[in-house]
C-alpha positions in Angstrom: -10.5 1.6 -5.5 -7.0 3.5 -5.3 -5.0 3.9 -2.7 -2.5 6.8 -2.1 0.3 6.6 0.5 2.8 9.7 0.9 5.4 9.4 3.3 6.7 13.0 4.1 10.5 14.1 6.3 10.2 17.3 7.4 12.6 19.8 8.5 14.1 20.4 11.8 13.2 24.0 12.1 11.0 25.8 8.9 7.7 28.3 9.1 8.9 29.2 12.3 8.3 25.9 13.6 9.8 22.8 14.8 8.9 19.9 13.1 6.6 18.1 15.8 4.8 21.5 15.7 4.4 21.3 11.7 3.9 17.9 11.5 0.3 18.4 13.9 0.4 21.7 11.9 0.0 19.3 8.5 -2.6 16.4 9.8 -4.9 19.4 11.5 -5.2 20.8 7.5 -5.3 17.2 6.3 -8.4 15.9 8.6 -10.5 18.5 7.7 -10.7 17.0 4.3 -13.1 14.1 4.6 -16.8 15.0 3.8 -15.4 18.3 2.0 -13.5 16.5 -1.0 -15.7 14.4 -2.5 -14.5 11.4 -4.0 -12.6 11.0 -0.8 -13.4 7.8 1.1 -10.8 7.2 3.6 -8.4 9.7 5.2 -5.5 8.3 7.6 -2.8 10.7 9.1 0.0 9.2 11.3 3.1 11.1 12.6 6.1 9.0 13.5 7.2 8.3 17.4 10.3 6.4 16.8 12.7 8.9 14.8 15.7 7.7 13.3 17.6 8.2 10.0 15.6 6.4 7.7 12.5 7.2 9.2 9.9 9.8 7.5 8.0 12.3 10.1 4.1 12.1 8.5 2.2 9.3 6.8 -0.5 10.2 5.0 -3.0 6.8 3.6 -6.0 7.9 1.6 -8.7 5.5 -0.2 -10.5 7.2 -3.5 -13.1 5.2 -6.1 -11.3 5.9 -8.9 -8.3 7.6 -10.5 -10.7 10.6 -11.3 -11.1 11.5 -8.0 -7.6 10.8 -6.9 -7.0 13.7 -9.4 -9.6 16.3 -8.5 -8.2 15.4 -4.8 -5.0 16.7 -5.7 -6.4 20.0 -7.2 -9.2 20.3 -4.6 -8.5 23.5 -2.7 -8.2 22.0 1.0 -5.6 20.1 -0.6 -4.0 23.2 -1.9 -3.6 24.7 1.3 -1.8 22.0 2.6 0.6 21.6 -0.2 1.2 25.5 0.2 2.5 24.3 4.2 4.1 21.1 2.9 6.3 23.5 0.3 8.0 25.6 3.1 7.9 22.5 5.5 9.0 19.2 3.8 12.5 18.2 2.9 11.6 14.8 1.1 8.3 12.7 0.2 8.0 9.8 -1.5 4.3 8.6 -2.8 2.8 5.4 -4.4 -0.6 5.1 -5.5 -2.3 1.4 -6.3 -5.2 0.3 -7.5 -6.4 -2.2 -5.3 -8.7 -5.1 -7.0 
């Protein structure tokens, strides 16, 4: 199984939002996902409470069989709409994917 974590900082103000609004804005697109993307086994979206410098705004912990899915994830369109928001929204993301044994 792989796992894929993203950990996403927003901005302040972008897409004529604030960033609490595009942060629900974000996990609304992303829980639509599971039982439209196959391949998709586990979807997990959390937004931070306790803000502070080193703190990211969104976490977002999915669970895929195999690399193969991982990638047609990525390219699904559902997934494309939210990296359209995510584009005009985000100011940094870091992401790790693992495969767990």
């Amino acid at each position: 199984m792989i796992r894929h974590v993203v950990l996403l900082k927003l901005h302040e103000h972008a897409d004529g939002a604030d960033k609490l609004t595009n942060a629900r804005r974000v996990k609304e697109l992303l829980e639509i996902m599971p039982g439209k993307v196959e391949g998709l086994l586990r979807l997990e979206v959390g937004i931070n409470e306790l803000p502070g410098p080193q703190a990211y705004d969104v976490i977002i912990n999915c669970d895929f069989p195999n690399w193969a899915t991982l990638e047609y994830y990525r390219d699904h369109p559902l997934h494309r709409d939210v990296m359209a928001l995510l584009n005009r929204v985000r100011s940094d993301r870091a992401v790790v994917d693992w495969e767990i044994k």
